[in-house]
Backbone as a printed PyTorch tensor [residue, N CA C, xyz], in Angstrom:
tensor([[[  13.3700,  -82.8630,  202.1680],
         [  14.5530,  -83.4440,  201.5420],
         [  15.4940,  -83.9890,  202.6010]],

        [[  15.7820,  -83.1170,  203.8160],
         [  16.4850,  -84.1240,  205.0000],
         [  16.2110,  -85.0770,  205.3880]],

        [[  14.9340,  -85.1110,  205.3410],
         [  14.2850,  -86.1370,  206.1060],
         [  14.4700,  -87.5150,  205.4190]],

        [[  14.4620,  -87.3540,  203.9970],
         [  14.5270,  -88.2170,  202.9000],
         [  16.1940,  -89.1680,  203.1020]],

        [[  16.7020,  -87.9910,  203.2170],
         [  18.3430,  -88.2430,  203.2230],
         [  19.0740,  -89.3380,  204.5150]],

        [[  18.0690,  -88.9500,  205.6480],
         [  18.4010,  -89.8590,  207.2000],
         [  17.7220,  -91.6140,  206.4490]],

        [[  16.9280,  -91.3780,  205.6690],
         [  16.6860,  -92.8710,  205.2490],
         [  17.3960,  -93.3630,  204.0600]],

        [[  17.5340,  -92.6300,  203.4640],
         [  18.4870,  -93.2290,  201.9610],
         [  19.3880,  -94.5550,  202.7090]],

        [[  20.5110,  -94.4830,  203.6560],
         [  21.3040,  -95.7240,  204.2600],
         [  20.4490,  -96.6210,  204.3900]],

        [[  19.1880,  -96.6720,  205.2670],
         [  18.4540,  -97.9170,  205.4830],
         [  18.1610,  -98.1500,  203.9830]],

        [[  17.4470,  -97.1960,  203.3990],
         [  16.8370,  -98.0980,  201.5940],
         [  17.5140,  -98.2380,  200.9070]],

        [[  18.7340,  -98.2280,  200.8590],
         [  20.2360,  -98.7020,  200.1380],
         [  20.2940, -100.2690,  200.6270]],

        [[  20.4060, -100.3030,  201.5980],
         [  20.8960, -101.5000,  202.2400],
         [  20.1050, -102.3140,  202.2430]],

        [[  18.8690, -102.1840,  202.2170],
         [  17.5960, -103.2200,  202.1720],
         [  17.3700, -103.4390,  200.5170]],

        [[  17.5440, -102.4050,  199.9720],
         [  18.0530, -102.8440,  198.1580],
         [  19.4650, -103.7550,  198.2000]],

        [[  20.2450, -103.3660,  198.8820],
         [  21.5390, -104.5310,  198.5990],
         [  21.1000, -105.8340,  198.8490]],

        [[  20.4370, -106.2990,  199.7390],
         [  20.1090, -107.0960,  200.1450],
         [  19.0270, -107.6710,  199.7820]],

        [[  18.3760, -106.9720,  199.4480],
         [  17.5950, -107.9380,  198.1970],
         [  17.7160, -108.7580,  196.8970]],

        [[  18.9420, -107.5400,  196.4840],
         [  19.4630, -107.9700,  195.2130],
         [  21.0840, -108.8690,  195.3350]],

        [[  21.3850, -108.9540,  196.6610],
         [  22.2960, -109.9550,  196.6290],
         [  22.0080, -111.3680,  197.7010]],

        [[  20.7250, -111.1610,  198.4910],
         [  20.5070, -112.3580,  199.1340],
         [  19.4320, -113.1240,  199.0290]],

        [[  18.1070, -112.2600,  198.8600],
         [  16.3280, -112.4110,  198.7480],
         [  16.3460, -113.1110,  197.2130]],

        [[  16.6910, -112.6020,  196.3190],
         [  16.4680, -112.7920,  195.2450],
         [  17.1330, -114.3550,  194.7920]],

        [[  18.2530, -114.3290,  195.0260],
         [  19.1590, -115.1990,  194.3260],
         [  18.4430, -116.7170,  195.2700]],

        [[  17.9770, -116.5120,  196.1770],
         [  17.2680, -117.6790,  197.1490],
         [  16.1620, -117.8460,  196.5120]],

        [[  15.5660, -116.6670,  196.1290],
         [  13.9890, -116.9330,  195.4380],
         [  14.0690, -117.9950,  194.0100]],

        [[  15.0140, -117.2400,  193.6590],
         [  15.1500, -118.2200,  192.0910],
         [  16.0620, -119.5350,  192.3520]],

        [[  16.5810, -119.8810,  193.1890],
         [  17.3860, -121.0140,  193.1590],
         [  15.9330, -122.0040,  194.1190]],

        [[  15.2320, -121.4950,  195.1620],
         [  13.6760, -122.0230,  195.1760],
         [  13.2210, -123.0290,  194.1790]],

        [[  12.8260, -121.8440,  193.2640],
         [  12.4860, -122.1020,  192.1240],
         [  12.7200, -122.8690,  191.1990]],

        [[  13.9730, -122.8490,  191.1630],
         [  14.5730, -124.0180,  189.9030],
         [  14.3300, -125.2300,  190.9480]],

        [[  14.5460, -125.1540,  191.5160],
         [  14.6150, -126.6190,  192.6280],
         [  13.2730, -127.1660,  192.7460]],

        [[  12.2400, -126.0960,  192.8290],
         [  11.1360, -127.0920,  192.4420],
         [  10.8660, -127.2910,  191.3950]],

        [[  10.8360, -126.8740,  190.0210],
         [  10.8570, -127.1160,  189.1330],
         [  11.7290, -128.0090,  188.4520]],

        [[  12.6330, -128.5020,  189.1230],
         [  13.8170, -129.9150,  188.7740],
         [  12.3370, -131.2490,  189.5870]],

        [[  12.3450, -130.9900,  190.7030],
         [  11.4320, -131.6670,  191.2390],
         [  10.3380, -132.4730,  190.3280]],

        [[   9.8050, -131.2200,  189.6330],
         [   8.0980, -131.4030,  189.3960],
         [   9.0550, -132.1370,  188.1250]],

        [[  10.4830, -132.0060,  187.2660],
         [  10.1790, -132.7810,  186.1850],
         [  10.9560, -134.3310,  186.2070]],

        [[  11.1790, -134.5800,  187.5210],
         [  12.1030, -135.9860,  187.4970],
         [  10.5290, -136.9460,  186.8620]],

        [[  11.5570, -137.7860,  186.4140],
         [  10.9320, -138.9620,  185.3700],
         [  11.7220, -140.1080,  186.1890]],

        [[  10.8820, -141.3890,  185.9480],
         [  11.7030, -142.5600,  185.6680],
         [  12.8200, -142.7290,  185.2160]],

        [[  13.5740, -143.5060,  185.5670],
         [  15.0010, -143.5880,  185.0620],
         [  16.3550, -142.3190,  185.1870]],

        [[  15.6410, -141.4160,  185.9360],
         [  17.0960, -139.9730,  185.7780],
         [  17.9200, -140.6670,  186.8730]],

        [[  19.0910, -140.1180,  186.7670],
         [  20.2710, -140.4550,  187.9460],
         [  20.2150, -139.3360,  188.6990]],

        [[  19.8640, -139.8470,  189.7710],
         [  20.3830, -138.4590,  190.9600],
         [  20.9390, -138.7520,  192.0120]],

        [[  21.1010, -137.5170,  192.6380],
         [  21.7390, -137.8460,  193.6790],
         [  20.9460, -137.0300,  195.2140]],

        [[  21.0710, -137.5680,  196.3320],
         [  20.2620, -137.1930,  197.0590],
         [  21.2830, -135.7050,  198.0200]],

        [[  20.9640, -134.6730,  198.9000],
         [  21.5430, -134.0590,  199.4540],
         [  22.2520, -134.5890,  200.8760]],

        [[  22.2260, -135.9560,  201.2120],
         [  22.9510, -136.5660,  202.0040],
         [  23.5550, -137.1620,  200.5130]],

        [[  23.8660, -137.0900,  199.9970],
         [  25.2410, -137.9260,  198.9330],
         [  24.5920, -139.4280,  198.6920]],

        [[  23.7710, -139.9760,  198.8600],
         [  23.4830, -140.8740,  198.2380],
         [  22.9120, -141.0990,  196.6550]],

        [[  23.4120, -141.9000,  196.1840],
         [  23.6370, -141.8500,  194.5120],
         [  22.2220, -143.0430,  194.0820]],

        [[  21.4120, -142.8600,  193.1520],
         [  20.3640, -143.9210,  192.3550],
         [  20.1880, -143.5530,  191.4830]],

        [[  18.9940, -144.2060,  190.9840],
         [  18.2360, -144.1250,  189.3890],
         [  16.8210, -144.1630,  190.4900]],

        [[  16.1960, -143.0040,  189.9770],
         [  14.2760, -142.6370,  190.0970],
         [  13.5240, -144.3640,  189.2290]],

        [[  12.7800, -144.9260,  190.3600],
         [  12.2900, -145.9710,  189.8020],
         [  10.6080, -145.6920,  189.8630]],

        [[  10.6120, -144.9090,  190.4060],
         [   8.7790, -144.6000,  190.6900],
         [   8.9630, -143.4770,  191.3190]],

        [[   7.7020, -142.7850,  190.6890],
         [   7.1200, -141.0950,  191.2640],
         [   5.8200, -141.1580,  192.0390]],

        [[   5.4430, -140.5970,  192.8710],
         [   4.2730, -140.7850,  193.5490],
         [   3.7460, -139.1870,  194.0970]],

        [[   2.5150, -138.9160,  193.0220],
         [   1.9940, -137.4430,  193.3250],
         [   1.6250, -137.1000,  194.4640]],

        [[   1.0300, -138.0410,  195.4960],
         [   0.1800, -137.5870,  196.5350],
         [   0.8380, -137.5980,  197.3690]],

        [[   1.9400, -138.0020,  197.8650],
         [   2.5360, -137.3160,  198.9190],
         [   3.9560, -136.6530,  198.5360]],

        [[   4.2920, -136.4680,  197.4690],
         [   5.2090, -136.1760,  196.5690],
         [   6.6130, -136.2580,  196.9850]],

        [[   6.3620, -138.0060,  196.9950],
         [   7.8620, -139.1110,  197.1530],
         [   8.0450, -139.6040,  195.5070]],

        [[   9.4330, -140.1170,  196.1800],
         [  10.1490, -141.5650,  194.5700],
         [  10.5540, -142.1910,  195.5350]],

        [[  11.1040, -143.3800,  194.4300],
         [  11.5280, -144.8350,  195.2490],
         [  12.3160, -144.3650,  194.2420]],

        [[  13.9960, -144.8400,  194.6900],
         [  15.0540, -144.7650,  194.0640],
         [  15.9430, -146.0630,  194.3610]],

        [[  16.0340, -146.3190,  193.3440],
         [  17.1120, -147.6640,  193.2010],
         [  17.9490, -147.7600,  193.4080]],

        [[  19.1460, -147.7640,  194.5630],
         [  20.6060, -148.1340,  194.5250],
         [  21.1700, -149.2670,  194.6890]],

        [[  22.5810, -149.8750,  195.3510],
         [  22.6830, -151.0070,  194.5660],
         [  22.6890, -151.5690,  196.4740]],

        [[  21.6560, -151.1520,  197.0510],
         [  21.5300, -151.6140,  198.5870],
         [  20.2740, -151.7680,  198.3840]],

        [[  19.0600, -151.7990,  197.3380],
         [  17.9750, -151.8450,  197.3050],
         [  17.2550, -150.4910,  196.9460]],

        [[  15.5100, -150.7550,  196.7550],
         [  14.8820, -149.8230,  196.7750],
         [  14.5880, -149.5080,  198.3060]],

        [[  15.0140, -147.2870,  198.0950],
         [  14.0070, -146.5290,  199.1640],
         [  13.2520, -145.7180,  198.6240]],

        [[  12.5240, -145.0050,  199.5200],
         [  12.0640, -144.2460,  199.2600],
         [  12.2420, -142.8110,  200.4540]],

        [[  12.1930, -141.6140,  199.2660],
         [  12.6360, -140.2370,  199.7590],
         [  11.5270, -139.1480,  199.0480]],

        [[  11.8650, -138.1150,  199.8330],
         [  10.7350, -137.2420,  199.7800],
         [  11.6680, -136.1960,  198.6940]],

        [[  10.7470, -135.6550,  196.8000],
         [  11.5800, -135.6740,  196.0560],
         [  11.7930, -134.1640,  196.5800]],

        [[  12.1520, -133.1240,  198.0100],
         [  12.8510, -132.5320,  198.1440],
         [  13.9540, -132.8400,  198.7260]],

        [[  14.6320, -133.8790,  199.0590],
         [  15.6670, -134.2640,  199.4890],
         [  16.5640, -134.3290,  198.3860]],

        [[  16.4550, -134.4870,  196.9120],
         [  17.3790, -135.0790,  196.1070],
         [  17.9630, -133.2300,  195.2560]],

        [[  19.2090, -133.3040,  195.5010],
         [  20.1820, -132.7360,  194.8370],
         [  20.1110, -131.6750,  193.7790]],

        [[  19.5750, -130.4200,  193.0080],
         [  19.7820, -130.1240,  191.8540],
         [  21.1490, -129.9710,  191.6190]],

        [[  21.9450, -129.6090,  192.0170],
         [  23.0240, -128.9800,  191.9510],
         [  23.9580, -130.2370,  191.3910]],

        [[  24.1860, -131.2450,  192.4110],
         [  24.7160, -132.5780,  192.3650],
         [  24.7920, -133.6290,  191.2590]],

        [[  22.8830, -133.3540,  191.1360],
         [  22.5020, -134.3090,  190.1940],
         [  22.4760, -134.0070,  188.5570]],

        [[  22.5220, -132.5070,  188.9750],
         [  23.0010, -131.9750,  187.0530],
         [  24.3630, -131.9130,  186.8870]],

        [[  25.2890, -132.4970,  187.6550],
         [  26.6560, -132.6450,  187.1370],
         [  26.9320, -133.9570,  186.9160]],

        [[  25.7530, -134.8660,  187.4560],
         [  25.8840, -136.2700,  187.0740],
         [  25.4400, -137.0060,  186.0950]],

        [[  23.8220, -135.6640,  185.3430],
         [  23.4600, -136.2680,  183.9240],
         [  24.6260, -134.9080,  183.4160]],

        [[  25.2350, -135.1030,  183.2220],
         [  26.1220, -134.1820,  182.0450],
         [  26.3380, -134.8000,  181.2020]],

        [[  25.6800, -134.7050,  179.5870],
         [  26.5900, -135.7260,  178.9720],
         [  28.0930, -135.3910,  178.3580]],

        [[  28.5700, -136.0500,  178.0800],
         [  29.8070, -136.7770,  178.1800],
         [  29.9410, -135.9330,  176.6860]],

        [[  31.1210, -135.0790,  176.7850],
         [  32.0930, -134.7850,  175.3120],
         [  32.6320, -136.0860,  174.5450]],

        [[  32.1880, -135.6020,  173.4750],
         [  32.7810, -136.7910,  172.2650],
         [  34.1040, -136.7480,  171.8810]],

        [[  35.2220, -137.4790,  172.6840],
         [  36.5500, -137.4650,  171.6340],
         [  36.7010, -137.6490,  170.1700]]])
């Protein structure tokens, strides 16, 4: 039972830290690729350098888009673009 007790601090703390740093990274991962895997044609996003378009083409095999802004088409690799950013930009709009 002492022996148990000199470790309880370390397995406390490696539980805190799972449940307030490991985890919350794992699932925000997650959603982020899963925003990824569902961009379509036409969504508005925004990239994590702040650049703003519309998705004009998806491309599986190296898993880029070409995005439209009003400087032309580029193309970016679709982990560069925004979840966070870009779901406050499709928000739709409250009806007065």
């Amino acid at each position: 039972m002492d022996d148990l007790g000199q470790f309880m601090p370390m397995i406390l703390i490696f539980v805190v830290a799972y449940f307030f740093m490991i985890r919350p990274q794992m699932k925000r991962a997650k959603d982020e690729k899963k925003f990824a895997a569902e961009l379509k044609r036409g969504d508005r996003i925004i990239t994590k350098s702040g650049l703003h378009g519309k998705v004009m083409d998806l491309n599986d095999k190296d898993n880029s888009c070409v995005i439209e802004t009003m400087a032309g088409k580029l193309k970016f690799d679709r982990s560069a673009i925004s979840l966070e950013m870009s779901k406050k930009l499709n928000v739709p709009k409250e009806k007065k």
